[in-house]
N, C-alpha and C positions, 0 to 999 in steps of 0.2 A: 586535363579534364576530358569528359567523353569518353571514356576506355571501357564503355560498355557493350560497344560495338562489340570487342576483340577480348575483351575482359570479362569470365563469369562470374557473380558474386562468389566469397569464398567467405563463411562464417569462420571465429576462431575456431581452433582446433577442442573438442567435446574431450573429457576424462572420460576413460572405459566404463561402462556401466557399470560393471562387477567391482571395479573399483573405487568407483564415486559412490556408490549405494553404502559402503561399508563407513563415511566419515562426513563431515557436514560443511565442507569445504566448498569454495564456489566449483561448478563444475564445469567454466569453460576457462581456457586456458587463453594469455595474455598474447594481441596482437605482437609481433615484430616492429618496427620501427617503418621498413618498407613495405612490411604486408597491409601494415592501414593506411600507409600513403598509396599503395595504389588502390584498396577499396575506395579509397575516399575520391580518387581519382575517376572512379567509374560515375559520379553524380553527373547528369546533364547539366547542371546549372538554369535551371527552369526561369522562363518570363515570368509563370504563373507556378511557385512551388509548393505543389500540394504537400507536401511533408510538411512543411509548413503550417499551413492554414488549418491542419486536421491536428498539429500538436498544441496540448492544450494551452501550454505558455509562449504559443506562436515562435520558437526559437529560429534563430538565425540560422537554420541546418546548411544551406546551399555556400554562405559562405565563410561559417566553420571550417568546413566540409574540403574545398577548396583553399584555405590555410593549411588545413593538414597535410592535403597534398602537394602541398609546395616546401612543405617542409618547417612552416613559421608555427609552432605547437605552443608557443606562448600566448602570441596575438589569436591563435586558434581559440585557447582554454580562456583569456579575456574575451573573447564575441560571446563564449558558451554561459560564463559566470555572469554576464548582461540581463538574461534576460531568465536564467534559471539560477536558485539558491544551489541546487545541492542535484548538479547535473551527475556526480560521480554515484548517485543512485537514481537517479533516472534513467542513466545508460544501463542499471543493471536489473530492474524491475517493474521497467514501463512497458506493458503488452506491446514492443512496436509494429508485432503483428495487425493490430487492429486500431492502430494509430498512424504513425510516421512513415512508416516501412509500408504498411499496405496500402498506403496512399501514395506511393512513389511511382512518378510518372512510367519511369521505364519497367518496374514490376508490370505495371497495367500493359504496357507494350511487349509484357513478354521475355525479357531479357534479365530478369530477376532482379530483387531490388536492391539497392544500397546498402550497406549493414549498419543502419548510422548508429544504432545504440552498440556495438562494440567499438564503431569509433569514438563515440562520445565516452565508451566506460575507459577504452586506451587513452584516451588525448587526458583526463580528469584526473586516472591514476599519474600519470605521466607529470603533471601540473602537484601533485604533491609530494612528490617525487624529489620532485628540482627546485621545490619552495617559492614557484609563482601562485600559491594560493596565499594574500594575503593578510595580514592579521584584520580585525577589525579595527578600525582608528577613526572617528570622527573627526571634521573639520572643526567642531565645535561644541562642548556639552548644553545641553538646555535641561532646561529644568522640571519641564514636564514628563510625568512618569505615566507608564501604561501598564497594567498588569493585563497577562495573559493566561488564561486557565485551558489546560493541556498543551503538552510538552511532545506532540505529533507532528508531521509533517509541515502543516497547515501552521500552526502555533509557533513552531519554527522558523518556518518562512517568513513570517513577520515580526518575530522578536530581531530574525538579521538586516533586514529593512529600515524599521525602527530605531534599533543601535548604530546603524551606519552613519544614519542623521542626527545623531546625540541626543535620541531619546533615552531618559530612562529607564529600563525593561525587566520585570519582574516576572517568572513563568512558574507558576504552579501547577503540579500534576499530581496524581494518586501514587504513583509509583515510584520504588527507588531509583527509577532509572529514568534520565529522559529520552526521547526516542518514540514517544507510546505503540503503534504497530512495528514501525521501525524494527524497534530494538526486543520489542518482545511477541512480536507475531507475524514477521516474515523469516523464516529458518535460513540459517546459515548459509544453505548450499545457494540461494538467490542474490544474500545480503547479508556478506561477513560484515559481522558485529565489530572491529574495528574503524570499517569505514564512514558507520556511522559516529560512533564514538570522536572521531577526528573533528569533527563538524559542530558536534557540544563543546566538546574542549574550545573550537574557536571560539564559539560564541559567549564562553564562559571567559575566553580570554578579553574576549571582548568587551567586557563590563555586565553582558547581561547575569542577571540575579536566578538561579535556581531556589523554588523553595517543593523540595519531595516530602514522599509518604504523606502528603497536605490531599485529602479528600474534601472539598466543599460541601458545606452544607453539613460537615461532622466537627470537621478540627481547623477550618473556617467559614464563616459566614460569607455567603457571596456581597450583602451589604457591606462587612468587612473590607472587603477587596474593594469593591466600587469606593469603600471611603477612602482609601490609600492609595489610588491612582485617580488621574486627570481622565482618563478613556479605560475603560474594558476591552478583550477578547475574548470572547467564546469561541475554544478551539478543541471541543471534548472528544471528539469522534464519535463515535458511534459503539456501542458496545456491548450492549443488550442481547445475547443471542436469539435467534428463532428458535421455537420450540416445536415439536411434533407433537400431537394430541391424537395419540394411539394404545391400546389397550399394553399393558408391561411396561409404559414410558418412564416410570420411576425405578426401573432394576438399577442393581451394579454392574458399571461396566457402560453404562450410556452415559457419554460424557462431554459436551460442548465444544466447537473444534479451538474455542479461540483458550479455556482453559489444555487445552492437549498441548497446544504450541506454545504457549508462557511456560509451562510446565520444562519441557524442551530446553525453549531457548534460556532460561535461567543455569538451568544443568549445564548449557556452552560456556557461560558467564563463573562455572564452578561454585552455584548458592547451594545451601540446602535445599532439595524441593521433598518434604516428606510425602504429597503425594502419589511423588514418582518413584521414588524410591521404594514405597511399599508396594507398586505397582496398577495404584488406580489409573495412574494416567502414564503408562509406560508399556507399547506395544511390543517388549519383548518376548518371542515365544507364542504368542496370541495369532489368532483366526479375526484378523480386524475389517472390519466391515466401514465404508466412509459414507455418508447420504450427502449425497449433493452435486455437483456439477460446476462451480465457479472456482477463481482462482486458491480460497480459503480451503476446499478440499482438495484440489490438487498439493496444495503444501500440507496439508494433514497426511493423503496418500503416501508421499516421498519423505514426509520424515517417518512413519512409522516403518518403512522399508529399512530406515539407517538404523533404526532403533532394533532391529531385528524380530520384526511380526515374521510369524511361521507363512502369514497370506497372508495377500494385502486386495480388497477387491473396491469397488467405487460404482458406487447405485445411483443413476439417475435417470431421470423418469423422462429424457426424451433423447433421441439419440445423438449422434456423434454431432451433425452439421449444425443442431439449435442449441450447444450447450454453451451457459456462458463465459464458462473457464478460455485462457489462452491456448491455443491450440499446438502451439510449441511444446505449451510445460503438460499437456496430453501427450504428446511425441516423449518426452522426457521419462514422465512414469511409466510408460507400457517398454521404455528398451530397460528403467530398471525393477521391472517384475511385476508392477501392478498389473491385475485383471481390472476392465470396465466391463461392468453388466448395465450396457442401454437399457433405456424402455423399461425401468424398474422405479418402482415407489414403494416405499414400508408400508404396511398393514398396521402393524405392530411387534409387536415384540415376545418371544418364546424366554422362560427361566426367571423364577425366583427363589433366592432371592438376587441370583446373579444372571444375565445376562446369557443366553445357551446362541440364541439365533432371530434373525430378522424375518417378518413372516412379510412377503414380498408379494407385490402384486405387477405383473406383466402386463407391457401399457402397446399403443399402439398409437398414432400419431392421426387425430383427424383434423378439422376446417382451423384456418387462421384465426389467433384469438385479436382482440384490441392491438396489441404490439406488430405484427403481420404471423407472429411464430405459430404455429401448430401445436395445436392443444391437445395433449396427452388423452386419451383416454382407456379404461379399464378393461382388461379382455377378461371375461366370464370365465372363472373355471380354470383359472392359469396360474394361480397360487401357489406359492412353495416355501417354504426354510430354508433361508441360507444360515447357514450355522457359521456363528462368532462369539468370540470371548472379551470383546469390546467392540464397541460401536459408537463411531463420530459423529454427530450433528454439524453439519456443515454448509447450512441453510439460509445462512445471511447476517447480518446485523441490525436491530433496532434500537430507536434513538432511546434515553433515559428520559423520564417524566421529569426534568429538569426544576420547571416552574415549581412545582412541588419539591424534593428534593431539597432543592436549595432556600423556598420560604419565598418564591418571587412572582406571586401570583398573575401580576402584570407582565412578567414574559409572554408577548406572545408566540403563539405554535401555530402549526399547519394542522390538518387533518389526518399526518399521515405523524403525529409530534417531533418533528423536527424542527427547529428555531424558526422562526418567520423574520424574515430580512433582504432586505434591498438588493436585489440582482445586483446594480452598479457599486455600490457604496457598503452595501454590507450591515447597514446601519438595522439595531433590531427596534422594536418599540422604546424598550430605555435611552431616554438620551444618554449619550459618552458609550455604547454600550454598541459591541461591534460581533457579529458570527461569523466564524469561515469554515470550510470545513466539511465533513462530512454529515455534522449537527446539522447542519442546514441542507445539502444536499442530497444526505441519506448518502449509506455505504458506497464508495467509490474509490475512484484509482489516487494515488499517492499524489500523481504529477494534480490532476485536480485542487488537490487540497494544497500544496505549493501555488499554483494560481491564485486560490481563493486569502489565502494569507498575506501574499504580494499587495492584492487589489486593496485587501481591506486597512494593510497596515498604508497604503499612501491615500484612503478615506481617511484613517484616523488623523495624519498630519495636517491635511487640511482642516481636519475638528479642529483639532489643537491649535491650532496657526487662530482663529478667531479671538476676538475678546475675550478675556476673562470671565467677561459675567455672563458670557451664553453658554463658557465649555464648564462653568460653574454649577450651572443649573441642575 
């Protein structure tokens, strides 16, 4: 350990631009065996490990970290599977710029930081590989069942939890696929669809119950559901896009980032998608334009690259150092082609009854708003057309009217309609009745919602564990 001294970090080796832009393959290429034994080698072994304490599932990184580098990659992938469900995607699409890695003592000193999410993606692949990922198997069945509504990160995390302990586990989602952003709204080149597919399969092996294409509140009643399980989850995500409310906002060719990327990734899965295929939601040949600045527009920008858009540009309205996307997968789309035009916000929108160009207003950065960031403001007189033949909304996610929706008026919500429920416990106003998730937290990182799914499903076991006639009630 300590070979940071004498050791610089060395990331895996990057696929050439020109030829990762052409296919939706992951784009960084598999540690050696000794090349992440000695990265891993370079960790200080910290009294106090800030990677640590800033990753949200507080994982074991320092003594992972140091398994790896001693060569023990079993007892390594068992400390990782501890304390996180589904590490072989966290190593691969957790910001660790703004988490684990930017938090690492020796980055801060200078000496650049550890690469632990390629170690973690090496050591994960590595562990299914060799068949130390093991099946689910209880010590014991019980008889209490849980039904979980969405089939996301978050909903996941706690059906594997859940099942470990010989719960029951029922998970209903809208879609024929489980996975929900997972599988159909992080594109290929971050998160081949395989790896996660590996992870259902266990958990399918494992006893827990899929029920797809089931929308609540249509083709089941969420009363339903609560009558056929002991505890509930709500684990919906977030899904609702933001809208822009500017003059042209209903042409053809203005399209939601989160339908652009299902669209996509169904086509990797070989479905029909007729909207892509007639090319409403297919930026090949197109002048595509993307609004926004977080990580959902960044993978809107780079799949429409693969998809062969004629131009690919990316508008947001404050510059490079306040945007909230990762700043890696910014490095990522400008080496494969994408233009960013800082300091830009829409106006509105040019062409009906399709889509010609985005009428853009040039911003300028003044005083700290509530958050500390600087507040975009309008430069007089600075207007222009940027000319596109589609244009992404890539503006965030809002939660679904739920309460409604589903007939449950006693749900309660926040002000901002996201689930209201218990920081520790997770528990919503319904008794038996659990949220994790990004329904409760509003849009956020994946690793979050694995947290929030852990906590909530070892809340519900102690529900459960109570007497009959109070987890009855």
């Amino acid at each position: 350990m300590l070979k940071f001294v004498t050791l610089g970090k060395e990331t895996p080796e990057k696929r050439p631009a020109p030829a990762r832009a052409r296919d939706f393959d992951e784009i960084y290429r598999d540690y050696a065996a000794d090349k992440a034994a000695e990265q891993a080698g370079r960790c200080s072994q910290c009294g106090v490990p800030y990677c640590q304490t800033h990753c949200p599932l507080h994982n074991n990184i320092p003594d992972w970290l140091r398994l790896t580098a001693e060569g023990r990659l079993q007892e390594a992938y068992d400390l990782s599977q501890a304390t996180n469900t589904f590490p072989e995607i966290c190593g691969r699409i957790c910001p660790q710029d703004r988490l684990c890695e930017g938090n690492c003592v020796i980055e801060q000193s200078g000496h650049g930081t550890v690469t632990i999410g390629s170690v973690e993606k090496y050591l994960t692949d590595k562990a299914w590989e060799n068949g130390w990922v093991k099946p689910i198997t209880p010590h014991a069945e019980r008889s209490e069942s849980v039904g979980i509504i969405g089939a996301g990160p978050g909903g996941l995390a706690a059906a594997d939890m859940l099942r470990r302990r010989g719960v029951q586990v029922t998970v209903y989602d809208r879609y024929d696929r489980a996975g929900g952003l997972l599988t159909y709204g992080i594109p290929g080149f971050k998160l081949e669809k395989p790896v996660v597919m590996q992870r259902i399969e266990q958990l399918e092996t494992g006893g827990v119950q899929f029920v797809l294409n089931c929308t609540v509140g249509v083709d089941l009643t969420f009363d339903a559901i609560r009558g056929r399980h002991d505890a509930v989850l709500i684990a919906t995500g977030v899904y609702k896009s933001r809208d822009i409310s500017a003059p042209g906002v209903g042409a053809n060719g203005i399209v939601a980032a989160l339908d652009f990327l299902t669209a996509s990734n169904r086509k990797s899965f070989g479905d029909e998608v007729e909207a892509f295929d007639n090319g409403s939601l297919n930026a090949a040949g197109k002048r595509v334009v993307v609004i926004g600045g977080g990580d959902t527009a960044m993978d809107c920008v780079r799949t429409a690259v693969r998809q062969g858009a004629r131009s690919v540009k990316c508008l947001y309205r404050r510059d490079r150092a306040n945007m909230p996307g990762s700043q890696r997968e910014v490095q990522n789309a400008e080496e494969e082609g994408v233009e960013f035009v800082w300091l830009s916000a829409p106006k509105g929108f040019a062409g009906q009854p399709h889509v010609t160009g985005v009428m853009v207003q040039r911003m300028r950065l003044g005083l700290p708003d509530a958050t500390g960031r600087q507040s975009p403001e309008v430069i007089e007189g600075a207007d222009y057309v940027e000319p596109a033949d589609l244009v992404i909304q890539a503006l965030g996610f809002e939660p679904e009217t739920l309460p409604t929706l589903w007939g449950v008026p006693e749900l309660a919500v926040t002000r901002w309609g996201t689930i209201k429920a218990d920081f520790r416990t997770h528990a919503t106003s319904l008794p038996g009745v659990y949220a994790a998730g990004d329904i409760v937290r509003g849009a956020s990182l994946v690793v979050w919602a694995i947290r929030d799914g852990r906590e909530a499903a070892e809340a519900m076991l102690d529900y459960l564990a109570q007497p009959m006639t109070v987890a009855a009630e």
